[in-house]
N, C-alpha and C positions, 0 to 999 in steps of 0.2 A: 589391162589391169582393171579391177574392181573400182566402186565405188568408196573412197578410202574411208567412211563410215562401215562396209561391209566386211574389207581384215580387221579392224579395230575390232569391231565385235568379237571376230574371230578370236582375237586374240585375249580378248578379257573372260571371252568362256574357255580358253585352254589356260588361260595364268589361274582363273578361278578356281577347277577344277583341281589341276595339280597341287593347290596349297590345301586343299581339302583331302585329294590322296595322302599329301605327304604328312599332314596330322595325323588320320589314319592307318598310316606306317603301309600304304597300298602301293602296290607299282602301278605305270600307267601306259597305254601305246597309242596313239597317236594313227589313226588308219589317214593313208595317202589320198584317198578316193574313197565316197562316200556314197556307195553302191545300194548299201544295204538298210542305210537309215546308223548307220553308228560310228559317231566321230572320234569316239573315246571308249576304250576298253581300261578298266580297272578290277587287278585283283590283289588278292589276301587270304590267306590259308588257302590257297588253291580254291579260291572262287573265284570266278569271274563277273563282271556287273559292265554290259553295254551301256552309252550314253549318246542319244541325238544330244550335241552341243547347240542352246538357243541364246540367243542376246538380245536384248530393246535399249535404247536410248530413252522409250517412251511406257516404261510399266502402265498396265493398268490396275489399280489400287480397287480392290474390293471393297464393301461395305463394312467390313468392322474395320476398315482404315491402316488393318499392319499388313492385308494377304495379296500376293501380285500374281495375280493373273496371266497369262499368256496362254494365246488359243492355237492350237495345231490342228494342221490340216490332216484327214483323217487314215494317209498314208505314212506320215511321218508315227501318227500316234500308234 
């Protein structure tokens, strides 16, 4: 089993996510295995939009003080 800091995450980028499809009126799936770079699939009028799912405990806060940062490695990007 993971470090329980690492499902947590998990789990606040899938509870985050689905509250933003379900405003959106989007459906959502959920992939098993994470082959491809895409943990979440969301669509709406027959669109579809992939999502790498990320989480920090520790944002980092840009210079004008509201924008959070998070750097990805240049395979996930």
């Amino acid at each position: 089993m993971g470090e329980p800091e690492t499902w947590q995450q998990e789990q606040v980028s899938l509870a985050y996510l689905s509250a933003v499809a379900t405003r959106a009126g989007a459906t959502s799936a959920v992939w098993n295995v994470d082959k491809d770079g895409v943990d979440v699939t969301l669509q709406r009028n027959l669109i579809d939009v992939a999502f790498q799912m990320k989480c920090t405990f520790a944002p980092t806060v840009l210079s004008d003080g509201e924008t959070y940062a998070f750097d990805l490695d240049v395979r996930t990007y």
